[in-house]
MARNU-351930 format. One record per residue (C-alpha): x, y, z; residue in one letter. Coordinates in steps of 0.02 Angstrom, whole numbers, plus 50000, padded with zeros to 5 digits. Each point is the difference from the previous one (the first is absolute). Example, Ala and Ser with C-alpha at 12.3 -4.5 7.8 and 13.67 -1.06 7.14 Angstrom:
506154977550390a
500695017249967s
! end
This chain:
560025612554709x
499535018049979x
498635006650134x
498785003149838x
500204979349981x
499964996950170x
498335008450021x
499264993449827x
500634981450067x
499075001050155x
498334989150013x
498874998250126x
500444979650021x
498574989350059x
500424990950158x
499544985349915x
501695003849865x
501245000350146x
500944986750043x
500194990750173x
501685001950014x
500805011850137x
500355019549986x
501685002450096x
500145009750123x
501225013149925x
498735002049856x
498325004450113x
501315011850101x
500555009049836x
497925001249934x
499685009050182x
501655011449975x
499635007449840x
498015001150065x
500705009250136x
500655013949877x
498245004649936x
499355017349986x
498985006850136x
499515019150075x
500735006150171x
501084983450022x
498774989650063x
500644982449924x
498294995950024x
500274980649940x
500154984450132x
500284984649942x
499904981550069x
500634986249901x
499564981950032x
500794985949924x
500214981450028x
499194994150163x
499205015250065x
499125003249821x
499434981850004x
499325006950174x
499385017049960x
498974991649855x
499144986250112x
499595012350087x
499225011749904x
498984987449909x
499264995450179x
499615016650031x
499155002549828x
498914985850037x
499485007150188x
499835014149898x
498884992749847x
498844990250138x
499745015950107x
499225008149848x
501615009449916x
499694998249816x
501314990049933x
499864985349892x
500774983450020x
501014999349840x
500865017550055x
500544994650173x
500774983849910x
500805008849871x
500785011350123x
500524987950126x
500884989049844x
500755015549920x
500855004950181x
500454981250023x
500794997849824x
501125018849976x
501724998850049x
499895016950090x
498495011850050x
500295016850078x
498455007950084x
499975018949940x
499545011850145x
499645018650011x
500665010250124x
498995016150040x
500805015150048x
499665001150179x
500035019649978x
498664999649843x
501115011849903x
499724991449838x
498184990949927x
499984982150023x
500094998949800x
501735010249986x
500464983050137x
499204987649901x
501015006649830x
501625002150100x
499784979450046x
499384997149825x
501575006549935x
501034989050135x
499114984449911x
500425006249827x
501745000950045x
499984980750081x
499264996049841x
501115007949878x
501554992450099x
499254984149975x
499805002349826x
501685005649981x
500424982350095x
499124988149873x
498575000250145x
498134999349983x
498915009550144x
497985004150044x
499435011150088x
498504993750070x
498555010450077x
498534987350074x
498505009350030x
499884989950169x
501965006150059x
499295011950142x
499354984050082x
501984995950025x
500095012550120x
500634991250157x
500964984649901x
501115014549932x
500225008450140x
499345016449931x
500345014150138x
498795016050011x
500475012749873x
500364987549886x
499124986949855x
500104986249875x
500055004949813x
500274981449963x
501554985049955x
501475001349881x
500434984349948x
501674997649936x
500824986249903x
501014991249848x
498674998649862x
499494985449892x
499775004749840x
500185016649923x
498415010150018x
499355010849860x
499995017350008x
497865005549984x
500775016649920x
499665017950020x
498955010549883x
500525014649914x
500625013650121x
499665013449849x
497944996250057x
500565002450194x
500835018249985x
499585017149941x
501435014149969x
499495016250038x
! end
């Protein structure tokens, strides 16, 4: 498959798609290889990435639905149905890899050139898995900054949200893409 294919073939997956089945190890190591060949200014590789799978998912999602109820009943606006859609979802993938951004410790770049640089380290996991018959999601909960502690997240550093990995059920459609003639001007 040509990288024009490969990038037309790729679909954001809903969790929901992906099957139960188990991502091999090899695979989630090759995804984080070629997302460690991104693009980014001054060589700051400013991607991290923690992958959970089997047990310690089943773990990390208990506990992140318990949290998200403390949460809800302190007053953190978050409704029921979201918590146990998000708890399920985290259950039920194969593999989810928390995203995390890195700052530069010496500020030599804006947080967005980071943010793109990571962005781009996702693209690449999810192109690979494309190219592997592989549906993925990128998933970006509005509530992920309360996962602050369960992931571990060290100063200089935050959650941009879950990739979740995995063989896919049924082929999803692609939604399409509009004209690009309407998105450029030649000068």
């Amino acid at each position: 498959m040509s990288i024009s294919e490969i990038i037309k073939n790729r679909r954001a997956t809903p969790p929901r798609m992906l099957m139960k089945s188990p991502v091999s190890k090899e695979v989630i190591k090759q995804l984080l290889e070629n997302a460690n060949w991104a693009p980014n200014h001054k060589k700051t590789e400013p991607w991290r990435f923690k992958v959970f799978t089997g047990e310690a998912k089943a773990e990390l999602a208990q506990k992140c639905g318990e949290l998200l109820r403390e949460q809800q009943a302190a007053g953190y606006e978050v409704a029921k149905e979201k918590i146990i859609k998000f708890e399920n979802t985290l259950q039920n993938v194969p593999v989810a890899i928390a995203i995390i951004l890195q700052l530069d410790p010496a500020k030599r770049l804006p947080e967005w050139e980071e943010v793109a640089a990571v962005s781009m380290a996702v693209q690449n996991m999810w192109l690979t898995a494309t190219e592997m018959g592989l549906g993925a999601f990128w998933a970006t909960p509005g509530f992920m900054e309360l996962f602050t502690d369960l992931l571990e997240i060290k100063e200089g550093q935050r959650a941009l949200g879950f990739f979740y990995v995995g063989e896919v059920m049924m082929d999803y459609p692609s939604p399409g893409r509009g004209d690009v003639a309407q998105k450029v001007e030649w000068k």
